[in-house]
Each structure stands twice: as C-alpha cells, then as structure tokens.
C-alpha positions as CSV (number, residue, x, y, z in Angstrom):
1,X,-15.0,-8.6,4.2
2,X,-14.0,-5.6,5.8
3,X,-12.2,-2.3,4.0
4,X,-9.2,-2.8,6.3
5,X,-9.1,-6.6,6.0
6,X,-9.3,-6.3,2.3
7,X,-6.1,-3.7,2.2
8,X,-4.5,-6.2,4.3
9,X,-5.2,-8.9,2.1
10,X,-3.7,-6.5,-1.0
11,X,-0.6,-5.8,0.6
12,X,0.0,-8.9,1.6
13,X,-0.3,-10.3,-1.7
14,X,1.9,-7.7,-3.1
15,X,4.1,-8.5,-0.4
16,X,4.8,-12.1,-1.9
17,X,4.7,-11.1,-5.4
18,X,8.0,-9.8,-4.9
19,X,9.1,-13.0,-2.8
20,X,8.6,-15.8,-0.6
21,X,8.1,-15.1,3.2
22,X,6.9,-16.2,6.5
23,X,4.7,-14.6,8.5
24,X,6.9,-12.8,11.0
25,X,8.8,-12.0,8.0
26,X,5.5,-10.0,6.7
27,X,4.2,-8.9,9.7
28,X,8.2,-7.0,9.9
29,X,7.6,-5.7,5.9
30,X,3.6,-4.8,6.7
31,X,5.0,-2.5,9.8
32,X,8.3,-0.8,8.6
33,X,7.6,-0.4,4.7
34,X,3.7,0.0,4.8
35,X,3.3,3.0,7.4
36,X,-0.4,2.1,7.1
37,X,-0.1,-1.3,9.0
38,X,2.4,0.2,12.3
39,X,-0.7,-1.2,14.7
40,X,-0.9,-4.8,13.0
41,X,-1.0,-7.9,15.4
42,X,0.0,-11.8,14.5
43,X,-3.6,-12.3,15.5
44,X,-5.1,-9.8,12.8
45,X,-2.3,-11.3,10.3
46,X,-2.6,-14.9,10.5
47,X,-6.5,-15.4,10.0
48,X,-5.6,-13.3,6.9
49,X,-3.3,-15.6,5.4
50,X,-5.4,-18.8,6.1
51,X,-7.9,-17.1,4.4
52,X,-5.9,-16.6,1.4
53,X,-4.4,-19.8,1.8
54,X,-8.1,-21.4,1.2
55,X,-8.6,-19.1,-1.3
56,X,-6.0,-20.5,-3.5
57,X,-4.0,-17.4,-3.7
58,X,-1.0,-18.3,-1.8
59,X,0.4,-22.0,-0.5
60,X,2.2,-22.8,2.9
61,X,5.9,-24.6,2.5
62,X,8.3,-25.5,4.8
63,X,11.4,-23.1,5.2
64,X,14.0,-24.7,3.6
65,X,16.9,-23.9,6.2
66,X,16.6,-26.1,9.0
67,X,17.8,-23.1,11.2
68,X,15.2,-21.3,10.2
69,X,12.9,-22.7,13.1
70,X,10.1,-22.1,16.0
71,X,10.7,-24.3,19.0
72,X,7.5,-26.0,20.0
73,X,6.1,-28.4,22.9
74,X,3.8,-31.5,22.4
75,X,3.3,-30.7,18.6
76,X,4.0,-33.1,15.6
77,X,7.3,-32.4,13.7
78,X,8.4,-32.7,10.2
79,X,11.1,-34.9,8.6
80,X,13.4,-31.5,8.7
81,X,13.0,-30.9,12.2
82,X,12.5,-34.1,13.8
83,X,16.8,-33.9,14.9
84,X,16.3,-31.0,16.1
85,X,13.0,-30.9,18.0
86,X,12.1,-27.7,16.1
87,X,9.5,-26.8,13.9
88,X,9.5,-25.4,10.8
89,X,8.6,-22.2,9.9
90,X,5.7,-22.0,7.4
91,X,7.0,-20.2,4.5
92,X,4.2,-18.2,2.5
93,X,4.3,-18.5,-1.6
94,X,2.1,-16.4,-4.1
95,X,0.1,-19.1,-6.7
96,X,-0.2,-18.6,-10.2
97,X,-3.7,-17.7,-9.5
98,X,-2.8,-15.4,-6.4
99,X,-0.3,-13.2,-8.6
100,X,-3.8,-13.3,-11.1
101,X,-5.7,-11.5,-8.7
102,X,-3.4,-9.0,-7.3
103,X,-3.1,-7.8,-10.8
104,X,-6.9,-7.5,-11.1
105,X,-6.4,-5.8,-8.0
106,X,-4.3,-3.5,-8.9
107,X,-6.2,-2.3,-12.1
108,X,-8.9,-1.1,-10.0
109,X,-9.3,2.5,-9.9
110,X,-12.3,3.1,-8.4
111,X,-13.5,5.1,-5.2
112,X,-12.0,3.0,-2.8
113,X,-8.3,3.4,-4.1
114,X,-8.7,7.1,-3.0
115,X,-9.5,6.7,0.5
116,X,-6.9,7.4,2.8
117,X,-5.6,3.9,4.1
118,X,-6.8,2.1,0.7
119,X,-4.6,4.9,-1.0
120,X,-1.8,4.8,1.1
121,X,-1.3,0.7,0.0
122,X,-2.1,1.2,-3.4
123,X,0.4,4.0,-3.6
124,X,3.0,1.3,-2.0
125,X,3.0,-1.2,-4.9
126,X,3.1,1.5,-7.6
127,X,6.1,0.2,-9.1
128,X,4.3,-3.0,-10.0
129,X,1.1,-0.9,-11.5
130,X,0.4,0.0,-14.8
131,X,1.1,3.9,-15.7
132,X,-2.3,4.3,-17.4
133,X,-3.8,3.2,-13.8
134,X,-1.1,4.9,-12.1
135,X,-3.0,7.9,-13.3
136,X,-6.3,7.4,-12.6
137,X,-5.7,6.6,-9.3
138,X,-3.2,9.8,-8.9
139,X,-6.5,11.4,-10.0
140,X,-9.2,10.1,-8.3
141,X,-7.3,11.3,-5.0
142,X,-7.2,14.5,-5.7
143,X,-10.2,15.0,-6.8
144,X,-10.9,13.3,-3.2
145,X,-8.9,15.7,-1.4
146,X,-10.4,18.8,-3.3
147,X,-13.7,17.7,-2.4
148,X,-12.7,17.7,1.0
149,X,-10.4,21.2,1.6
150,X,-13.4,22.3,-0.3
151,X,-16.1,21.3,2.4
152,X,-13.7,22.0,5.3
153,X,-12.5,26.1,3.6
154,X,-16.7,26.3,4.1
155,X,-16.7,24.7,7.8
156,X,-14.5,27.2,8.6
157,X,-16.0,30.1,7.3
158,X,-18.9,29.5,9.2
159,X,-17.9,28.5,12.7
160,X,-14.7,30.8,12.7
161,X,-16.4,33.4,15.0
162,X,-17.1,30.5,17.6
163,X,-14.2,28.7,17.8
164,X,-11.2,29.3,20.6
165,X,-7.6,30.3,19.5
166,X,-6.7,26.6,19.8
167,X,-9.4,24.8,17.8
168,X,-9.0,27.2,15.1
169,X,-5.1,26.5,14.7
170,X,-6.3,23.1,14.6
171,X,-8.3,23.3,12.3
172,X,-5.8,25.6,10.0
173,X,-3.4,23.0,10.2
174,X,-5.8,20.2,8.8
175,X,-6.6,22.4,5.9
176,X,-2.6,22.6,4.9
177,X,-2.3,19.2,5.7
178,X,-4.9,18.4,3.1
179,X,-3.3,21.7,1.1
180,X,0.2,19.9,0.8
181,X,-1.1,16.6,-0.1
182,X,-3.0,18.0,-3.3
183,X,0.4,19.6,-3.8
184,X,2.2,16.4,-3.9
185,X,-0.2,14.7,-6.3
186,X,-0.1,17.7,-8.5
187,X,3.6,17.3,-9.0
188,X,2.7,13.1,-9.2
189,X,0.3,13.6,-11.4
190,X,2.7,16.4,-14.2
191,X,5.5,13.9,-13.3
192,X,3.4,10.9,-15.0
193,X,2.6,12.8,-17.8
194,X,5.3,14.2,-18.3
195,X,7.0,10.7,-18.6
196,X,4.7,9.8,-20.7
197,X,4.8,13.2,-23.4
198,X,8.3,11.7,-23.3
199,X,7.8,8.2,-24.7
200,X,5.1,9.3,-27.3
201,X,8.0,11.9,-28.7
202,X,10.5,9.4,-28.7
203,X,11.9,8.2,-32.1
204,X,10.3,5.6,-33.9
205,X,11.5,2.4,-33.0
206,X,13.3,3.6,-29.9
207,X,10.6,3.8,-27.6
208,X,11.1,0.9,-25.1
209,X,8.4,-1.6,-23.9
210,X,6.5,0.3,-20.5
211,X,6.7,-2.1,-17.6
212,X,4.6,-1.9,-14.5
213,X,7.7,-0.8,-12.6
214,X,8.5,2.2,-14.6
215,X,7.9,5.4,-13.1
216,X,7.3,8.6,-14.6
217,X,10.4,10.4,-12.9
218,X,9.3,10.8,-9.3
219,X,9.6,14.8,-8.5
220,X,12.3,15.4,-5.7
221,X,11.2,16.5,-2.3
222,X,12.5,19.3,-0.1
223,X,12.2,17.1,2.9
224,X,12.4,13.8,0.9
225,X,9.0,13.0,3.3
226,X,6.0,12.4,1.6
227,X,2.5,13.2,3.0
228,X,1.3,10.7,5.1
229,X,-2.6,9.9,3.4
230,X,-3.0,8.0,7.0
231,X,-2.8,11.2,8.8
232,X,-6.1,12.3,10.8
233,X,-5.2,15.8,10.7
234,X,-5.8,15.2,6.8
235,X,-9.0,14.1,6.7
C-alpha cells in the first residue's frame, strides 16, 4: 500500500466513524474539510472503499430514501428502485471491526504521523484521539520541523552568495513558513499541557472522565488560519 492510499484509507474511516455516507457524499467531506485531499477523483476513491469493503472494515447498504438515487441504463435494480427505474445509492457504514482499526490507527505515533500529508489527516480527527497521543504526535512534528529549518538555516548559509534576489526570497519565505508552523505547535503543544496541569489540580472527585474529543483549549489565532502542513513552501 501506498503512504497516500493509506491516509486515504484513514480519513475515510474517520469519515464514517462519525456517520454513514455514500461516496459522493465522502468524496464532498474528503475535499472541503480535509484540505489534504482538494485533488481526489471518484476513480482514486472508489477502489479505496472496495478495498475496505473486503477488508471487513466498512459494509455497503442501500440508501434508505428512495429519492436518494443514480439513474442508470441496462443495470439490474433493487426492490426500492424498481418503480422508479433508479438505482440506489450505495450507502457506506463503518463495522464493529472497522471503528477497531481506526482506533489502532489513531494510537499510532510514529514517524509517519509527522509527515506533512500524514500529519495534516491525523491532525483532522484529533477530536476523536486520545490526549496522551495527541501529544506525542504534536511532538514528533516539531521535532520534524526543527530538523528541517535546521538543515535549510545551513543550506542557506552556504549558497547565499550564489543565489539571485529572487531565489533567495524564496527561499526566506520557506524558512518562515516552516518558522510559523513550529510556532503553532508550540502554542498546541503548551495548550495540551496546560489542559492537562488543569485536570491533575482539579479537586478530588471532580475531575471528569477525559474523552477522545476533549481538547486541551485550542489557542486562538490572529488570522483564525492555521498553517497548512501540505504546503510545499514548508517543506
């Protein structure tokens, strides 16, 4: 399997943890909520979900609103759509053993959950991960991204004589990229902890059960925007 196709695979399984959908359905939430997936095609997406399908991780179902069809030509029809010479739509569900993987998927925190698109879709279902993971992960990128600024400060230092006007404002501006990401997690990263200094100081006995979907207090942006992990001037 591929590193894309298994993001693709992850979000989509986080997709119908929260609910039931059909594909176009997913292919709409994959392009407007996860930024990562703008580019994705019905022909990328589909193969995906048979393959999850067979994997016993999700089930198809018949919509259950008979409006809620695809006309179709010389193709067998169900019971539902038989009056109306429509078929279906195949409506995508999350098994009991499907919403069991996701959630060993989402308690991995190693390498790959840093990189930039891997990042990007674990970062989208962080209400439904644990804090303790939350953390690691929070971590792990910037340590990442440190890494990186580090090896491109020393890039620059040693081709800065031979580079034009232009490259070198390029190049500047994919160091503060990278610069204002590590920012971000930083105040991620004080903003998990500090939610969690809260709970251990808490009263005894009026500390509340931590769900996956707790946050930590997210800190408020300026711009309310985010940096974009995706973004090639950040890598």
């Amino acid at each position: 399997m591929s590193r894309r196709s298994g993001i693709l695979e992850f979000a989509v399984l986080g997709l119908l943890r929260e609910s039931p959908m059909h594909g176009y359905e997913l292919r709409k939430r994959l392009n407007t909520s996860l930024g990562i997936f703008r580019a994705f095609s019905y022909g990328t997406l589909y193969p995906c979900l048979k393959t999850l399908v067979a994997s016993g991780w999700l089930i198809e179902e018949p919509a259950g609103d008979p409006a809620d069809t695809a006309p179709v030509t010389g193709r067998p029809t169900t019971a539902s759509s038989s009056l109306t010479g429509r078929r279906a739509k195949i409506v995508y569900r999350l098994t009991a053993e499907g919403k069991e993987h996701f959630e060993e998927l989402l308690s991995h925190t190693g390498p790959d959950a840093w990189e930039d698109e891997h990042f990007a879709a674990r970062f989208a279902f962080f209400g439904q991960t644990e804090r303790e993971v939350r953390m690691r992960v929070l971590e792990g990128r910037r340590s990442r991204l440190e890494e990186r600024l580090e090896k491109m400060r020393a890039s620059l230092a040693r081709t800065r004589e031979r580079l034009d006007d232009y490259t070198l404002e390029l190049q500047r501006h994919g160091m503060e990229s990278v610069e204002r990401e590590v920012r971000w997690l930083n105040e991620l990263i004080e903003s998990e902890r500090s939610g969690r200094d809260r709970r251990r100081s808490s009263p005894e006995g009026s500390a509340q059960q931590e769900t996956p979907g707790e946050t930590g207090g997210l800190p408020r942006h300026r711009d309310n925007t985010p940096p974009d992990p995706s973004d090639d001037t950040a890598k």
